[in-house]
N, CA and C atoms as a LAMMPS dump frame, in Angstrom:
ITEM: TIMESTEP
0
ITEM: NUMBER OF ATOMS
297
ITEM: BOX BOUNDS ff ff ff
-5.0000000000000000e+02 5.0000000000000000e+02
-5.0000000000000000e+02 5.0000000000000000e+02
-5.0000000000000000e+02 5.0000000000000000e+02
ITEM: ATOMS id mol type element x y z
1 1 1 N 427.839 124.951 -351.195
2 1 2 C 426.735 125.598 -350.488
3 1 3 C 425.484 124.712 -350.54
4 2 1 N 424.845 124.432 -349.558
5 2 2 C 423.993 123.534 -349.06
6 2 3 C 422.534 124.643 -350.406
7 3 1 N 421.485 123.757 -350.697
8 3 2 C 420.767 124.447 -351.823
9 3 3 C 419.424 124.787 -350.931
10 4 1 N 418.704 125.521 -351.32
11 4 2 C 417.691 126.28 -350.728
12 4 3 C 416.672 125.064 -350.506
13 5 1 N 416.395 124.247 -351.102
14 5 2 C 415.514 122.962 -350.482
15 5 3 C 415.852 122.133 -349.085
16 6 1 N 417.166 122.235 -349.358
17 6 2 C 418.05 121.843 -348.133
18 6 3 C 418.086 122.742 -346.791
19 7 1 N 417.668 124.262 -347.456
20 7 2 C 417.907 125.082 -345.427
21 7 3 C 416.868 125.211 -345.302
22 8 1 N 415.844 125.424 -346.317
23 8 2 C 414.303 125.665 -345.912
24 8 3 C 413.889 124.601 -345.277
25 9 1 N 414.634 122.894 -345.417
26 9 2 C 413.691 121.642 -344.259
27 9 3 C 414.082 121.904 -343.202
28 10 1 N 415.042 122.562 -342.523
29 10 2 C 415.417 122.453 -341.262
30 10 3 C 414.37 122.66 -340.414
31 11 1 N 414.543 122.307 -339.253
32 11 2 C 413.125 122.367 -337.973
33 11 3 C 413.747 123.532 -337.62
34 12 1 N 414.246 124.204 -337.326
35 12 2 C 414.808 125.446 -337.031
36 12 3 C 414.225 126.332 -337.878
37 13 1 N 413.393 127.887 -337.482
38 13 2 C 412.794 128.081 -338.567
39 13 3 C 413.852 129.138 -339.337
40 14 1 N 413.785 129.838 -340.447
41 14 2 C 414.405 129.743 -341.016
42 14 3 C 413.785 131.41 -342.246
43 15 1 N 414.503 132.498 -341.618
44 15 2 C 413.849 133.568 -342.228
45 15 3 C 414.994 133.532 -343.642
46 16 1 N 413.737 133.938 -344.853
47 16 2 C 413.98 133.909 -346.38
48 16 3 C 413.92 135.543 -346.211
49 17 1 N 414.803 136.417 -346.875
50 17 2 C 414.309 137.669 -346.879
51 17 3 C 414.736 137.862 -348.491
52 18 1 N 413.647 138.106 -349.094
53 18 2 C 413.577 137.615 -350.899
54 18 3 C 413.382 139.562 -351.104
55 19 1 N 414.979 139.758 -352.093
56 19 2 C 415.846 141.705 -352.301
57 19 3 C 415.757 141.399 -353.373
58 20 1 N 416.124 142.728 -354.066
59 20 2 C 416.897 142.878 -355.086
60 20 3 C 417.742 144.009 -354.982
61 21 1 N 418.744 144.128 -355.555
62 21 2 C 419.884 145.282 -355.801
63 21 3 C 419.036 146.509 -355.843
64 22 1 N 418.044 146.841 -357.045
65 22 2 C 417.401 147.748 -357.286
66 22 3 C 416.381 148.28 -356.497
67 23 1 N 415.992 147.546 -355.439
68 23 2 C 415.17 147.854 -354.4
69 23 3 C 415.437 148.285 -353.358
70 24 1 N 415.014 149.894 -353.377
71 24 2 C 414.932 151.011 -352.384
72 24 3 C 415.262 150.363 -350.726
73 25 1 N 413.514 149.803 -350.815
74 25 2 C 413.51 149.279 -348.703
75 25 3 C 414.139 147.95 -348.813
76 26 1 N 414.471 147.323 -349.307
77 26 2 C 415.495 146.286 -349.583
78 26 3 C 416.967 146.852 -348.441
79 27 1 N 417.769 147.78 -348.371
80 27 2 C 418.633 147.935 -348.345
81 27 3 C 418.256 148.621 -346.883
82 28 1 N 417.302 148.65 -346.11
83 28 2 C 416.71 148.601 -344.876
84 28 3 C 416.775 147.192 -344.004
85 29 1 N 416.993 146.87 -344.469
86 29 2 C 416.605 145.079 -343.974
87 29 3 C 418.002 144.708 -343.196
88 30 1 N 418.949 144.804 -343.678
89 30 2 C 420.414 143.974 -343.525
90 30 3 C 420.445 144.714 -341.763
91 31 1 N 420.167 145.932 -341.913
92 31 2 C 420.451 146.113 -340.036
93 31 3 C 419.633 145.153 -339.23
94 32 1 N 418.333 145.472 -339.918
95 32 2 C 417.095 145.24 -339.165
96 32 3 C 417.196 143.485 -338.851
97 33 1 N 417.782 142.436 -339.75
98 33 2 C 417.857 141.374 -340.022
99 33 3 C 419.232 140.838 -338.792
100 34 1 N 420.231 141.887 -338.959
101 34 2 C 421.401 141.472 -337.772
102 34 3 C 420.679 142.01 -336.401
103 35 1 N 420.195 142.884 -336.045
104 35 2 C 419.337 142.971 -334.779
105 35 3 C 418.621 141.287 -334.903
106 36 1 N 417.958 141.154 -335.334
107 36 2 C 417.351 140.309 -335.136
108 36 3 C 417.706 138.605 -334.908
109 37 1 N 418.652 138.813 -335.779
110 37 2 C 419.975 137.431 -335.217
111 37 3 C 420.827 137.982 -334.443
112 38 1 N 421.113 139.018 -333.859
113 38 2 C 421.766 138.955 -332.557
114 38 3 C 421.358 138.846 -331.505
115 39 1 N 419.776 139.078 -331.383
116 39 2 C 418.807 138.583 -330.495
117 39 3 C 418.533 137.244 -329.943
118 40 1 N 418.33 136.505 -331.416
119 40 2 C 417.751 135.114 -331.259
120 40 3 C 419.297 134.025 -331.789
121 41 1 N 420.491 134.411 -331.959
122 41 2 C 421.395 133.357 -332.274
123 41 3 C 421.082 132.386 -333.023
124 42 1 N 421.618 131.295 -332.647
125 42 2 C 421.318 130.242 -333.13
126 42 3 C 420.103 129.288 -333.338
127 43 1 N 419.289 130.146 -332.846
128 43 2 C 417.752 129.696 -333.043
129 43 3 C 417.327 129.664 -334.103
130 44 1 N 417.856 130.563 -334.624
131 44 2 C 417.104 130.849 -336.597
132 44 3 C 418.398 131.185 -337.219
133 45 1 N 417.904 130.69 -338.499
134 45 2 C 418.736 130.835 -339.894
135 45 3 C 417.905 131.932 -340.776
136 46 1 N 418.718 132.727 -340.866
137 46 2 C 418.54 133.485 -341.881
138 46 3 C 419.326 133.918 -342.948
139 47 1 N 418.832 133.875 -344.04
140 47 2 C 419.361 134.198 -345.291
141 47 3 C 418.844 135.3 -346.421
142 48 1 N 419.618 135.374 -347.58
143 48 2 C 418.75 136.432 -348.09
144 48 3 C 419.151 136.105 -349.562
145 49 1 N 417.8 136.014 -350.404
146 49 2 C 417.616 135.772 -351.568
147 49 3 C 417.801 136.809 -352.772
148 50 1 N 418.258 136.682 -353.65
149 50 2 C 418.362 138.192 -354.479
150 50 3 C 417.63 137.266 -355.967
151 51 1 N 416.336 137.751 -355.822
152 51 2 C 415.478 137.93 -356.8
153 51 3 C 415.664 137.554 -358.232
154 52 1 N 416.287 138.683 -358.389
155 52 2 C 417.084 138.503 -359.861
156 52 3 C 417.712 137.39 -360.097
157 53 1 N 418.787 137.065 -359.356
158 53 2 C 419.973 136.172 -359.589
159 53 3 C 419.292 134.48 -358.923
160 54 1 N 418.209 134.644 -358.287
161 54 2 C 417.36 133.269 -358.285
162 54 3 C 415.752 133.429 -358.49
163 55 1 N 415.664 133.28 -359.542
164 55 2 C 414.398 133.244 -360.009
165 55 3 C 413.255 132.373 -359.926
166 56 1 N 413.848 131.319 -359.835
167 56 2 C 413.159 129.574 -359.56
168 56 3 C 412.938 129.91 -358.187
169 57 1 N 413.486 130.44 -356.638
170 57 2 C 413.025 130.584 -355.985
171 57 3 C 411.763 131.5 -355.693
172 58 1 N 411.933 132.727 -356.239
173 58 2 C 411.306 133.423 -356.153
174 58 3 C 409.877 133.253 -356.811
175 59 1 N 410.264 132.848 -358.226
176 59 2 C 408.946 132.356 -358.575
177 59 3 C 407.902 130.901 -357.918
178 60 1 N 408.964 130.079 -357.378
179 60 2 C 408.146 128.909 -356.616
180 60 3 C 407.392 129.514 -355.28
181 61 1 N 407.497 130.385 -354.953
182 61 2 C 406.417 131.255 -353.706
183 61 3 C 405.979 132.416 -354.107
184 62 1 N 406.138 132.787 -355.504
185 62 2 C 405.31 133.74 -356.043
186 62 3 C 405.434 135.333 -355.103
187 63 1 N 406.769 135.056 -355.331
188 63 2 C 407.254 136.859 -354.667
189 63 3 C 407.305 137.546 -355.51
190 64 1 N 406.213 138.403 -355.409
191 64 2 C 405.625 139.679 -356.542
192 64 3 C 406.575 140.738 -356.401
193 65 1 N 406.625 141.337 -354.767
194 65 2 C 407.146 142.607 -354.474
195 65 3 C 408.398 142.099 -353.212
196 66 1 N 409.478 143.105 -353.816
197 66 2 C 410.697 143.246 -352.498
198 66 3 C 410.725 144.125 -351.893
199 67 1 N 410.746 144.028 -350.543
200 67 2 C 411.405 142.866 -349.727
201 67 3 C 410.308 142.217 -349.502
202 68 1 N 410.186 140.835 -349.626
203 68 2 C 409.147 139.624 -348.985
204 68 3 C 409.922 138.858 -348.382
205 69 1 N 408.977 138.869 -347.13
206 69 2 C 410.08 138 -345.807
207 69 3 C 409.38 136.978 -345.717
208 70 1 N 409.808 135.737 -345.685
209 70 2 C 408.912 134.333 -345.481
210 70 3 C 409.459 133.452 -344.397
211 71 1 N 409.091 133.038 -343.387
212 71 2 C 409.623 132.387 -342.297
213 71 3 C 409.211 130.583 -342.863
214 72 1 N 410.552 130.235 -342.992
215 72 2 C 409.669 128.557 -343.49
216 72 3 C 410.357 127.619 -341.93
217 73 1 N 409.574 126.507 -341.722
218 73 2 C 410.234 125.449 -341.463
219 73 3 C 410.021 124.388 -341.829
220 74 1 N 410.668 123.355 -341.821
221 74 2 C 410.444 121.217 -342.302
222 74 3 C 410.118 121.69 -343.382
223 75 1 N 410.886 123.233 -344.065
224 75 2 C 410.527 122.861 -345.985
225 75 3 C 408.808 124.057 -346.021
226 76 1 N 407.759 124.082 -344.782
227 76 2 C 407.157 124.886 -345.263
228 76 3 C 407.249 126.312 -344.743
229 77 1 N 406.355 126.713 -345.554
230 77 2 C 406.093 128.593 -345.354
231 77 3 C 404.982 128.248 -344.51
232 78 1 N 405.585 128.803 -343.221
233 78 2 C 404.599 129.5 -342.097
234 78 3 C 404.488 130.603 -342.003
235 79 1 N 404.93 131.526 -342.246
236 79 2 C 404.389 132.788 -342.545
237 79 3 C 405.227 133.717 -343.549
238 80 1 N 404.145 134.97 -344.051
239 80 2 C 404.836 135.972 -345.106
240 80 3 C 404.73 137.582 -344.925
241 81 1 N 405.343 138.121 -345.205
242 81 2 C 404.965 139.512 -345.215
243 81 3 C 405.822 140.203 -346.269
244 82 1 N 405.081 141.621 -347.148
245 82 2 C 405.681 142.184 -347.785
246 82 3 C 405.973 143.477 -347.352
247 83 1 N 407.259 143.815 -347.316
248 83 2 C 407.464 145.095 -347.255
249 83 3 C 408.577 145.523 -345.701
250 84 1 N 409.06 146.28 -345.311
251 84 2 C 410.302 146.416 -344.265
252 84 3 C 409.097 146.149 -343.409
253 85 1 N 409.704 145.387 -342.136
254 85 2 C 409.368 145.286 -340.936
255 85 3 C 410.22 145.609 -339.979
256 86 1 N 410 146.341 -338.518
257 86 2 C 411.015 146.46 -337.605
258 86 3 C 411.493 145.12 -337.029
259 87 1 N 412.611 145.256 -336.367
260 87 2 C 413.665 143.906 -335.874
261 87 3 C 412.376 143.577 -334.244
262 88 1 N 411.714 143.908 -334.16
263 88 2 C 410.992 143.799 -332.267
264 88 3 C 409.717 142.501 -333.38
265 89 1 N 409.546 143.39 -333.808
266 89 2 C 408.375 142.8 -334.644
267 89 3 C 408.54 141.413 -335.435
268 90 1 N 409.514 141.382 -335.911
269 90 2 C 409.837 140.381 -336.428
270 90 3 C 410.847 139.006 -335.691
271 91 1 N 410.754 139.573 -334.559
272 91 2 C 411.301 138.774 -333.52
273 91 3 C 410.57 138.212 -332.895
274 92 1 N 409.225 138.82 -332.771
275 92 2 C 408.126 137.849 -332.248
276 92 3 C 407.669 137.069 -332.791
277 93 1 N 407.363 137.183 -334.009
278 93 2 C 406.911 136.231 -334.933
279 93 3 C 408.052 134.988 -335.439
280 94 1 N 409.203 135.111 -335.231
281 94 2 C 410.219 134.092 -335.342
282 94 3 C 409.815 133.306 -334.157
283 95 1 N 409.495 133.843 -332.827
284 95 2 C 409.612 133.293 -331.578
285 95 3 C 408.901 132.268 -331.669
286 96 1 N 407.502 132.294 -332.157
287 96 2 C 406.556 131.731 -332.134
288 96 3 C 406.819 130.172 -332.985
289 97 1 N 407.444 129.872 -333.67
290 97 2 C 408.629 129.101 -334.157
291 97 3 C 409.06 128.069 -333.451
292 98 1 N 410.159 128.806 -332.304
293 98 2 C 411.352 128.397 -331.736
294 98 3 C 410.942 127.324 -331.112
295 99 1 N 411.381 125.846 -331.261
296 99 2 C 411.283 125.056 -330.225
297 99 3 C 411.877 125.03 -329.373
């Protein structure tokens, strides 16, 4: 498996959606997240981080609260938000991205 330094450089941007098991609106996301890649395909990568079980990530962007969604590309964070977002909403803000 390619390592999180490695999908976050891609020019493609690249939604982080940073869960944990124990988290309630966490377990909101996984629909909201396939709407949203069935929309945009192959335009974006998305993945999903589990907190607990990577800590070095989580702590290198200082994710306090789950769900924190971070859109990175070429390696940086262009944008963040905490907390469920709808799939319309978060499709625009990927867009803005897309080359």
């Amino acid at each position: 498996m390619a390592n999180f330094q490695d999908i976050i450089a891609s020019e493609k941007p690249v939604l982080v959606d940073f869960s944990a098991e124990w988290c309630g609106p966490c377990k909101m996301m996984p629909p909201i997240l396939k709407q949203v890649k069935d929309a945009l395909g192959d335009k974006v990568t998305i993945i999903k981080i589990d907190i607990d079980k990577n800590p070095a990530a989580a702590n290198a962007y200082r994710v306090q609260s789950v769900p924190t969604l971070i859109v990175f590309q070429n390696g940086q964070s262009k944008w963040r938000q905490s907390g469920v977002m709808q799939a319309a909403q978060l499709q625009q803000v990927i867009q803005q991205y897309i080359k």
